[in-house]
N, C-alpha and C positions, 0 to 999 in steps of 0.2 A: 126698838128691837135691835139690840146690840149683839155681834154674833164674836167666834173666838178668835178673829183679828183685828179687831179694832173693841177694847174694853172698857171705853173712853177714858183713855190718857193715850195721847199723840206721843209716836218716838220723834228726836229729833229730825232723824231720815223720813215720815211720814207726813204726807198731805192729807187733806179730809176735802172735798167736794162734795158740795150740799147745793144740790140745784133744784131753782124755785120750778112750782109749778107753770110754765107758760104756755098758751095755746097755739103760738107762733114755734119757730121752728129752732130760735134762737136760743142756745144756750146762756144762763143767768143764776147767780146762787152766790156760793160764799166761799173762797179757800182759806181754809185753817194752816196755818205753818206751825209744825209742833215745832223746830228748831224755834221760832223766835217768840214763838207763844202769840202768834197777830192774828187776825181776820181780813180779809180783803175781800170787799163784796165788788163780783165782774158783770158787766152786761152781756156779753158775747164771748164767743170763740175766742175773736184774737186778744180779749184785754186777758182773756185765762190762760192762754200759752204764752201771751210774754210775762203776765205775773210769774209763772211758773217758773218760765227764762231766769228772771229777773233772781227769784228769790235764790235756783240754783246759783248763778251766779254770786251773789251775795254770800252765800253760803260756802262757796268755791267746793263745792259737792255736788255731785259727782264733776269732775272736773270734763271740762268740753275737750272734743278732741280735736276741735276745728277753730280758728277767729272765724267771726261771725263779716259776713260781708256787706259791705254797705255803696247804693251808689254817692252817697257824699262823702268825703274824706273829714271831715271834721262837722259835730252836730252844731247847730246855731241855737236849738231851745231844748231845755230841758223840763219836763213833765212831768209833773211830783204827783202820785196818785197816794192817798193816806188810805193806811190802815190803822186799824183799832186792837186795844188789848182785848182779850175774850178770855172769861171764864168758863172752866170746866161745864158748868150748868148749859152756860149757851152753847155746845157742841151737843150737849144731851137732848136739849130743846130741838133744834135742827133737825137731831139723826131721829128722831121721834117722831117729827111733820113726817106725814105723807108724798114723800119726792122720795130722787132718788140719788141716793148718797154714795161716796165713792171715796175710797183709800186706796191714796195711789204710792207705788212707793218704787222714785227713779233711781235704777241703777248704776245706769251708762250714759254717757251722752254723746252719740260715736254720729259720724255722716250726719253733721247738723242737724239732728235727731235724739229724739230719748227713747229710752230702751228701759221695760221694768217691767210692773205688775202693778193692775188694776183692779182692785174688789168691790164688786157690788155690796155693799151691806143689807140691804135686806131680804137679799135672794140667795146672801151666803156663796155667791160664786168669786173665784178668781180665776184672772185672766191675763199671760203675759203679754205686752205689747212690742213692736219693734221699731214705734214712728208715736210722733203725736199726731198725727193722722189715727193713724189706728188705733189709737188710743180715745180720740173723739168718737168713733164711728164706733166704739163699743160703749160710750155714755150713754150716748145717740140710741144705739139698739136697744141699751136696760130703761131707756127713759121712754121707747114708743115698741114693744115686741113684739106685737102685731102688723106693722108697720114697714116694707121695704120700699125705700123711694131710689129711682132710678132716673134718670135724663132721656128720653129717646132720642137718642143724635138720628137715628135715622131714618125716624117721621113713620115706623110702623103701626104705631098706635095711634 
């Protein structure tokens, strides 16, 4: 079910997010990079926002507005995670399964932050984000929409 933003050809500035069905709470699936034509399948949250980090930076698009801070001044290992080439077919296949797929497309990357637009593909919705926070928490929402989970910090329930 392919709607009028995504026609399956990735621009170079666009992401694709194809997350697997799981019954846990964890986010897991596949980022497509149209800029370098690769696939990078993630387990979790944070291996998907530092791919994403990673691949902006690579890409030196959008440019950051900030250095990134770190408590070590110099790294000691470096952590090679491989990606694969992907053909057209295999984004077709993906966006096809029954999950829920997302074309994200960063514009800004301002207050150690990204700032853009998020599309749900098969619900046809777009959504601008202004954190990747916010941006999880509207996967999060298209992937359970019945669903609002909350913490009780103060033990009413």
């Amino acid at each position: 079910m392919l709607n009028s933003n995504y026609q399956g050809e990735l621009s170079p500035a666009q992401i694709l997010i194809c997350l697997d069905a799981k019954p846990d709470s964890m986010l897991a699936g596949r980022l497509y990079s149209g800029y370098y034509r690769r696939v990078y399948a993630f387990q979790s949250e944070t291996e998907l926002l530092f791919a994403i980090d990673h691949l902006c930076d690579s890409m030196q698009f959008p440019q950051a507005s900030s250095n990134r801070r770190r408590f070590e001044s110099k790294s000691t290992k470096t952590l090679v995670r491989k990606v694969e080439i992907f053909m057209k077919s295999d984004i077709e296949a993906d966006v096809n399964q029954d999950r829920a797929t997302f074309l994200v497309h960063i514009k800004f990357r301002q207050n150690a932050t990204w700032q853009g637009s998020i599309t749900w593909v098969e619900q046809e919705k777009t959504q601008n984000f202004r954190s990747a926070l916010e941006m999880l928490k509207l996967m999060d929402e298209a992937r359970n929409p019945s669903t609002k989970e909350t913490v009780d910090w103060e033990g009413t329930t």
